[in-house]
N, C-alpha and C positions, 0 to 999 in steps of 0.2 A: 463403654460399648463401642465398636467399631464400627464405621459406615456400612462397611457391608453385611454383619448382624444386623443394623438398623432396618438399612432395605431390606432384609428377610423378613423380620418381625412385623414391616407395614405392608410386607405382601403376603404373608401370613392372616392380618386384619383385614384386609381386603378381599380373600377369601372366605374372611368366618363373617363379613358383613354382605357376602354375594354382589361384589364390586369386581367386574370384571375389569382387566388392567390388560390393555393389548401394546404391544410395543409396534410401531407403525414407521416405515418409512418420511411419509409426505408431511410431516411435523415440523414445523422450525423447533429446535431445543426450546423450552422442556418437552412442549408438549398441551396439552389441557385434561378439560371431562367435558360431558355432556348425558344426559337424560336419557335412552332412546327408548321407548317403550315400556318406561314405566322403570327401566332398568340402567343403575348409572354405569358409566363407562369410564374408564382413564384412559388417554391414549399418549403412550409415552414415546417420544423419538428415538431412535434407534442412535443421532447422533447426544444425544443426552449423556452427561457425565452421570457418576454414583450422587453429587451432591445436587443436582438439578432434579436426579430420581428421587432421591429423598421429600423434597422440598415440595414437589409436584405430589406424591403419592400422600405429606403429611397434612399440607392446605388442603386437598378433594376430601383425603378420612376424616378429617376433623370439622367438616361440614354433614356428615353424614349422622340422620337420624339413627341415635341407639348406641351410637359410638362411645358415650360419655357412661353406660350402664356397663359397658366390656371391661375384665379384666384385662390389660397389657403393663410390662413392665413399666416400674416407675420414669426409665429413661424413654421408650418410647413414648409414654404420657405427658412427659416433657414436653417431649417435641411436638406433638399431637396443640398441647395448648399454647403455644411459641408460636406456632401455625396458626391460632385460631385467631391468636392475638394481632399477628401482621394481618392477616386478612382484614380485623375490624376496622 
């Protein structure tokens, strides 16, 4: 699978988990999340590469309650627990 499938695929889960992903100027690359109302957010820099996107969109999804019950392909599941793992 290609980076740029990847990043589809985890902006794809990121709308079927109602995680809204804004791409923002005032970010230093990557980027973060945050909580705002009950409602989480990404907020990815505009100066951010494809692999910084990736990386940033897979550590926030794979914190997220409910994530682990979704069907996504085996390689984004990959990356989803590759992600969870460097977080721990």
């Amino acid at each position: 699978m290609t980076d740029a499938v990847l990043h589809q695929r985890l902006m794809e889960l990121a709308e079927a988990l109602e995680v809204d992903v804004r791409e923002v100027a005032a970010v230093d690359p990557p980027g973060g999340s945050c909580v705002l109302r009950g409602k989480r957010i990404i907020m990815v820099s505009q100066q951010a590469d494809l692999a910084e996107r990736i990386d940033l969109l897979a550590r926030t999804l794979a914190r997220v309650p409910g994530v682990e019950t979704r069907f996504v392909l085996p390689q984004v599941r990959d990356r989803l627990d590759r992600a969870r793992g460097d977080a721990e």
